[in-house]
C-alpha positions in Angstrom: 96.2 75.1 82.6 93.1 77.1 81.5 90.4 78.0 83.5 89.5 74.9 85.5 85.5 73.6 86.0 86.4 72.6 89.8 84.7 73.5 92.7 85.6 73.5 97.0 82.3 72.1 98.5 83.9 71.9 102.2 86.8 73.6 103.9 88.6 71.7 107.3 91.1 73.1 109.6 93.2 72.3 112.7 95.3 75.3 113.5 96.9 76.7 117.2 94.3 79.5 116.4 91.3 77.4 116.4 90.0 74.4 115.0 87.4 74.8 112.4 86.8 77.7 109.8 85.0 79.9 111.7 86.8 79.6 114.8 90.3 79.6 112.7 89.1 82.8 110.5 87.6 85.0 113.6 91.3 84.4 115.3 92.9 85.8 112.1 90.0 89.0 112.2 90.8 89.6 115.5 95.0 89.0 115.0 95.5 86.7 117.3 98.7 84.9 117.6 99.3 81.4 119.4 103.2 81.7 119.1 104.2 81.0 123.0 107.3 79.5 125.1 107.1 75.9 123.7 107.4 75.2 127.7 103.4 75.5 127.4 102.9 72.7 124.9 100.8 69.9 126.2 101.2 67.2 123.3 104.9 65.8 123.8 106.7 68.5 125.6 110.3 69.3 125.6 111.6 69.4 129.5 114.9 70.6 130.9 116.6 72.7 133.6 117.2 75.7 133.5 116.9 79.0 131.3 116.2 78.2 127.4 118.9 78.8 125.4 119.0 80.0 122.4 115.7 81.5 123.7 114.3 81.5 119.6 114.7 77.8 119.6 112.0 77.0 122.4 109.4 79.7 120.8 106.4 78.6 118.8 103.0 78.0 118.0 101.9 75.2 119.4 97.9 73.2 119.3 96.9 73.8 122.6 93.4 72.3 122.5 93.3 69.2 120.0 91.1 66.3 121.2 92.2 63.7 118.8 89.4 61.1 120.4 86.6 63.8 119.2 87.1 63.2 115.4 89.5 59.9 115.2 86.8 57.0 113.9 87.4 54.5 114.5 88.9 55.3 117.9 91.7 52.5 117.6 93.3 53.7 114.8 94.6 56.6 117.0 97.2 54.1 117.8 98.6 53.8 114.5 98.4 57.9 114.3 101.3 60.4 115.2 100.1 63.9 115.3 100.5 65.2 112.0 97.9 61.6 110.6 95.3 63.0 113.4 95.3 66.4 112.6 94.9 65.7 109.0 92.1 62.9 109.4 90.5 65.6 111.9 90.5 68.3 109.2 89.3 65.8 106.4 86.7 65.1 108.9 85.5 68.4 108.9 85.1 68.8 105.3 83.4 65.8 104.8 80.8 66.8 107.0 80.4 70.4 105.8 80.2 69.0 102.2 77.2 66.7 102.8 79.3 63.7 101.9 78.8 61.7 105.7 75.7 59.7 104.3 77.4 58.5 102.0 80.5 57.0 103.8 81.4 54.5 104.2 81.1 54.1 99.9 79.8 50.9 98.4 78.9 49.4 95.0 75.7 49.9 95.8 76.0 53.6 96.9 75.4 56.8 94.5 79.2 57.3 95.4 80.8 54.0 95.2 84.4 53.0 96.2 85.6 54.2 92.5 84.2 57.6 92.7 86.6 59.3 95.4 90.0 59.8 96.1 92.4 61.2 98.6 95.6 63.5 97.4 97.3 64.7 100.9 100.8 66.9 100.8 102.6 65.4 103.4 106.6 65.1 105.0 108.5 63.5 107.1 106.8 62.6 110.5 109.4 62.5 113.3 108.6 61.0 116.4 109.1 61.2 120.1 112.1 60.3 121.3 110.8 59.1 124.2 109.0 56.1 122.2 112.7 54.8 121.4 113.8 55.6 124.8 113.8 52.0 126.0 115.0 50.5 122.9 118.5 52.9 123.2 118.9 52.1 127.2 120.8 48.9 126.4 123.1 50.6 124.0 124.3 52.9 126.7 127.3 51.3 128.8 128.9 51.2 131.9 131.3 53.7 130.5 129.1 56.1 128.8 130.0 54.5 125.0 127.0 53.7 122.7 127.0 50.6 121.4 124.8 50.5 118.3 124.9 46.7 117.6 122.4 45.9 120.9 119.9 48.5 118.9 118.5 45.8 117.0 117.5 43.7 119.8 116.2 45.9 122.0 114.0 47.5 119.4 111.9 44.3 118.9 111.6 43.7 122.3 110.7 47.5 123.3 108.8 49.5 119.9 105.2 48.2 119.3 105.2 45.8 116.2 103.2 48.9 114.2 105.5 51.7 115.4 106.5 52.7 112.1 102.9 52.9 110.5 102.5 55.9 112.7 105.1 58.1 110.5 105.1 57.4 106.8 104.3 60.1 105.3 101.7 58.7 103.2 99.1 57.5 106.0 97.4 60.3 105.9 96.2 60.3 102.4 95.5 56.4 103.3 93.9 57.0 106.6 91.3 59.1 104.8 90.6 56.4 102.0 90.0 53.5 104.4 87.3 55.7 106.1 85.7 56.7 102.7 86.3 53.3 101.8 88.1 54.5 98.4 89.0 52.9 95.7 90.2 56.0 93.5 93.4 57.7 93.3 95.5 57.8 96.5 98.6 59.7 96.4 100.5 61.9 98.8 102.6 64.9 97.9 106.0 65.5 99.4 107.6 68.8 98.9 108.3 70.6 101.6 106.0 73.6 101.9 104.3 73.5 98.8 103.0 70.3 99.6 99.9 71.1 100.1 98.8 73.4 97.1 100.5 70.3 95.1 98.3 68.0 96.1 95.3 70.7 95.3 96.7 70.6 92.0 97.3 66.7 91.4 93.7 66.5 92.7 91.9 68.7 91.0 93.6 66.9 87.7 91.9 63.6 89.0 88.7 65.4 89.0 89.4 66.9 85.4 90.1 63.7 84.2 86.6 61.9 85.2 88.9 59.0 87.4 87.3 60.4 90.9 84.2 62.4 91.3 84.7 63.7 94.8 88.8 63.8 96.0 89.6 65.2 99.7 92.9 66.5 99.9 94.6 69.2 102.0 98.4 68.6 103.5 100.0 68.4 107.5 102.8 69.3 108.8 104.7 70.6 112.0 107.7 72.3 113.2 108.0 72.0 116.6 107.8 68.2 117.0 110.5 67.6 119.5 112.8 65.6 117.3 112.3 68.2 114.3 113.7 70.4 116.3 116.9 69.1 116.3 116.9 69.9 112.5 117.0 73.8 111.8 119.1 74.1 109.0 116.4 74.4 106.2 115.4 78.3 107.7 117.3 80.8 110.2 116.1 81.0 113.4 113.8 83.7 114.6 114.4 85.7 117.7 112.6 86.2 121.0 110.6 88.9 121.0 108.8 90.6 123.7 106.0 90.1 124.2 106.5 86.8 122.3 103.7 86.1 120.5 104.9 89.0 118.0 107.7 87.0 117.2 106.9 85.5 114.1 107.2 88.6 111.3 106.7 88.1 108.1 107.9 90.6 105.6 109.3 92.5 108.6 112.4 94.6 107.9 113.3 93.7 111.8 113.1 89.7 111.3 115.5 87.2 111.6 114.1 83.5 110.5 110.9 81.5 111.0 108.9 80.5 114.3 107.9 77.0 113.8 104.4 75.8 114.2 102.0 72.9 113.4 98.8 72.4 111.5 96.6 70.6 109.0 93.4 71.8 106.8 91.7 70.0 104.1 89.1 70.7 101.3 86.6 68.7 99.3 86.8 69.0 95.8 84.5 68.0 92.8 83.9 69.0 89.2 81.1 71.8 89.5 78.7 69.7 87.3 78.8 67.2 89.8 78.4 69.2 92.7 75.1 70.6 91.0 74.3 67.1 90.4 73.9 66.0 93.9 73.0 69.2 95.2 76.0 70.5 97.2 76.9 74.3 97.7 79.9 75.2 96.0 81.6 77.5 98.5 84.6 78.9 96.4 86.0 78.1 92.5 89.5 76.9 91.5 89.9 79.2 88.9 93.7 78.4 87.7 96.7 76.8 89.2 100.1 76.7 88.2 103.4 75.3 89.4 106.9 76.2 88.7 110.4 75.3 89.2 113.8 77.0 89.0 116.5 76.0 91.3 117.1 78.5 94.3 120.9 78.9 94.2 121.3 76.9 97.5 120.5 73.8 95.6 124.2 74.3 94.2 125.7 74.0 97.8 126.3 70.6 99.3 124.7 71.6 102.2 121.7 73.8 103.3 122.2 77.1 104.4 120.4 79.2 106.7 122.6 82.2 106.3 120.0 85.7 106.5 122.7 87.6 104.0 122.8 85.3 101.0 120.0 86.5 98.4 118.6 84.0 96.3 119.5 80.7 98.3 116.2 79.9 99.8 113.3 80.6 97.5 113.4 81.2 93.3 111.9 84.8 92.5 111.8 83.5 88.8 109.5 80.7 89.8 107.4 82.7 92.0 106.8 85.2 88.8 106.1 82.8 86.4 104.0 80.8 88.3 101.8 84.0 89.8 101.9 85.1 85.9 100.9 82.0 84.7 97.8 81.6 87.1 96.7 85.0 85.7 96.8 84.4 82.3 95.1 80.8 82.5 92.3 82.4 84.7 91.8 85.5 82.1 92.2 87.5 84.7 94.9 90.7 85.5 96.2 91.8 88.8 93.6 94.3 89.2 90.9 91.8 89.4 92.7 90.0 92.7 91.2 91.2 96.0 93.6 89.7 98.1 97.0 88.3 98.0 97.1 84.7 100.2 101.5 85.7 101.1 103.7 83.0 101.5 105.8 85.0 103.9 107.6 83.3 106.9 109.9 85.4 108.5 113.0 84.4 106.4 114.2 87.5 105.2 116.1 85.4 102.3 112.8 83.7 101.3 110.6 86.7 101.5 112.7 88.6 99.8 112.3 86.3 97.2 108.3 86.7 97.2 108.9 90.6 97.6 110.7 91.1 94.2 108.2 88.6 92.1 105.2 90.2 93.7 106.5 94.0 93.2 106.7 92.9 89.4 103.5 91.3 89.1 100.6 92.3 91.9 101.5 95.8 93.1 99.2 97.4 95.2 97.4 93.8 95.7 96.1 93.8 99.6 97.9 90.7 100.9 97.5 88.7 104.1 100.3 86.2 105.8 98.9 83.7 108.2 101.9 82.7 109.5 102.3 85.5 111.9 99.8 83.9 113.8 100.8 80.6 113.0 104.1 80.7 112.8 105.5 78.4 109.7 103.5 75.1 109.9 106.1 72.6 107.5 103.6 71.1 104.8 100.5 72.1 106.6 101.1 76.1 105.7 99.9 75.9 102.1 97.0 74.4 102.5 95.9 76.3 105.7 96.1 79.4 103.5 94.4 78.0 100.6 91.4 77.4 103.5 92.8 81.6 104.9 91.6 82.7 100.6 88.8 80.7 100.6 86.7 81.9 103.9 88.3 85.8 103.1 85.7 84.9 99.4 82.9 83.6 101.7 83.0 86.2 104.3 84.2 88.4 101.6 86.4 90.4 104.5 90.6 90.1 104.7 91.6 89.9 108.1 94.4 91.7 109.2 97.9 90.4 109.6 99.3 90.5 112.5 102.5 93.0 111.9 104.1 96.3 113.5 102.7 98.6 110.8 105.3 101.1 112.2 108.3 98.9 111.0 106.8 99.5 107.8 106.4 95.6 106.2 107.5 95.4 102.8 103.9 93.4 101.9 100.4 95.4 101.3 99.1 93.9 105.0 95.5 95.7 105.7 95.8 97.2 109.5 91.9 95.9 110.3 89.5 93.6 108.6 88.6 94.9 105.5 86.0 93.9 102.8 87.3 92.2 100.2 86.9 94.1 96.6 87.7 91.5 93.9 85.8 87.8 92.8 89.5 86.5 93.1 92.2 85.9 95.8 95.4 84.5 94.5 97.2 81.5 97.1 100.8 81.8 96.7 103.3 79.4 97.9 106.7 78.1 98.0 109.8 76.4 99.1 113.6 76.6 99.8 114.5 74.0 96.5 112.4 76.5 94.2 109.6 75.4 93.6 106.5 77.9 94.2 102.4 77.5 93.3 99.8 79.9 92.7 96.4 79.1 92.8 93.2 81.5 92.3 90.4 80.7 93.9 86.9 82.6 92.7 83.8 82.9 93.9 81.2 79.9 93.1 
């Protein structure tokens, strides 16, 4: 689309690196990493005997200092929240705030925002619980001679899950958990696509706002990789491996890296038309300038099943959509390459994937300093695009890019800056994308 009139008036973010902006954007100054032995987790840890094996499997980047009580209002509702739906309402809660919007809320007709005037656009995915919450519910299914016997399932659940267990995991209770706070009666939708969740919903949200049917929409996406359940499922990415120490083991654009270290996360933005935000006297703290998103079918999507195979080019990630999409942001924001000061990487650690991103990028934003969040992240499922959408937006603010976290020696194939460096440029470009092939690029612009 062309240049858009919207604006960001506050940023949220709950990340392993720290929980805020500033805390999350000092972590990534100083490259720190929070990938660890998934031993240390404190939410619903995975326990055995024994060494862990394959050692790659039990590393990632785990939330090691989430309160969900300090933000969750009101406090019963926790009950109806998995993880993911706190971490999300935690980081809506913090953009609300920082965007003056808290004396407003809850919205009534008699409000200068009313019900009608906001709306909640969230990029969401699957949400797998605990297995210990169906624990008691499979006992009975288990017996004397070691056999499963699925027909006493059914039974045992209604007796042993709470009545509202399932509320806690659709995917689209985080988009609704934010609404019944703001008390909104505009456009609620959630996103699911994988890892470009996120910057989907961005876009989806910022059309509500174009169109005049929501004046003020909080959106953002959630995600996790290392819920213990999801971690049964690692066919959608290779596997990365233990390095020592370990929190380098997430390497994005590395020569030396094998797959993706798995971690969890949520951020969300406010966003409004720039008229508005003027109108009621908010700051504008960064401009979405242009967004674009694009499809083309990464060749896996011919396979009947996934493939996580490191030698197979093109089966995880479309360099064709990735080009035109980065191209197509460009050319709606009447802007070139050489007017980007930083490059927001989706890079993971895939070498398949990032490959991908290597050869679109080369033809499009050589020489673009570029910054991948995910090595000290590690890859945070639908959560990752919209954590580096908040990554662009405070590098504009503080006008610095932080350093990535990344052997230099080994060479990267991405233009990571060694130390924090100040940004030269009105324009960082957000870049995302998944294994299907679809990939977003948004530029963000000073306000």
């Amino acid at each position: 689309m062309p240049q858009s009139n919207v604006v960001i008036t506050g940023l949220g973010v709950v990340s392993a690196i720290g929980i805020g902006c500033d805390d999350f954007f000092e972590s990534l100054l100083q490259k720190k990493s929070a990938v660890t032995s998934l031993l240390n987790r404190v939410d619903d840890r995975c326990e055995f005997d024994g060494k862990p094996e394959p050692a790659g499997l039990w590393v990632g980047a785990p939330i090691l200092d989430f309160d969900a009580k300090q933000f969750v209002k009101p406090r019963k509702a926790m009950k109806v929240m998995c993880r993911e739906i706190q971490t999300a309402f935690a980081a809506s809660l913090m953009a609300i705030e920082g965007a003056g919007l808290e004396s407003h809320l809850p919205a009534t007709t008699e409000s200068i925002l009313q019900p009608r005037d906001f709306g909640t656009v969230f990029g969401s995915e699957i949400f797998y619980g605990s297995p210990l919450e169906l624990s008691d519910s499979i006992r009975p299914c288990i017996q004397d001679n070691g056999e499963v016997d699925t027909s006493q399932f059914g039974n045992a659940a209604m007796k042993q899950i709470m009545p509202l267990w399932m509320l806690k995991y659709l995917p689209n209770m985080p988009a609704c958990h934010v609404g019944i706070y703001l008390n909104s009666h505009g456009p609620n939708n959630s996103i699911v696509l994988g890892d470009v969740s996120g910057p989907s919903a961005l876009i989806e949200a910022a059309s509500c706002v174009e169109r005049g049917i929501a004046k003020v929409v909080v959106t953002g996406g959630t995600g996790t990789r290392i819920g213990t359940t999801r971690l049964n499922f690692r066919a959608d990415y290779p596997m990365a491996e233990s390095f020592d120490p370990v929190e380098g083991s997430s390497r994005p654009h590395d020569p030396t890296s094998t797959g993706v270290v798995g971690g969890e996360g949520a951020a969300a933005m406010i966003i409004e038309s720039e008229s508005y935000a003027k109108e009621r006297g908010a700051k504008a703290l960064v401009k979405v300038v242009s967004y674009a998103s694009r499809f083309v079918a990464a060749a896996g999507m011919k396979t009947p099943m996934r493939c996580k195979e490191t030698s197979d080019t093109g089966m995880r990630s479309s360099s064709v959509a990735i080009q035109s999409a980065i191209e197509t942001a460009l050319r709606d924001a009447g802007i070139t390459a050489s007017d980007l000061g930083l490059l927001v990487s989706h890079g993971t650690g895939d070498p398949v994937a990032d490959a991908a991103e290597q050869a679109a990028t080369e033809a499009t934003l050589q020489g673009v300093p570029c910054l991948s969040t995910v090595a000290s992240l590690g890859h945070t499922g639908s959560g990752c695009g919209s954590i580096d959408l908040v990554a662009g937006a405070m590098s504009l603010i503080r006008n610095l890019i932080p350093p990535t976290r990344v052997d230099q020696r080994l060479r990267p194939k991405a233009n990571f800056v060694a130390e924090p460096t100040k940004l030269q440029g009105d324009y960082v470009l957000c870049l995302c994308h998944n294994t299907e092939g679809n990939a977003t690029a948004i530029v963000l612009g000073r306000a």
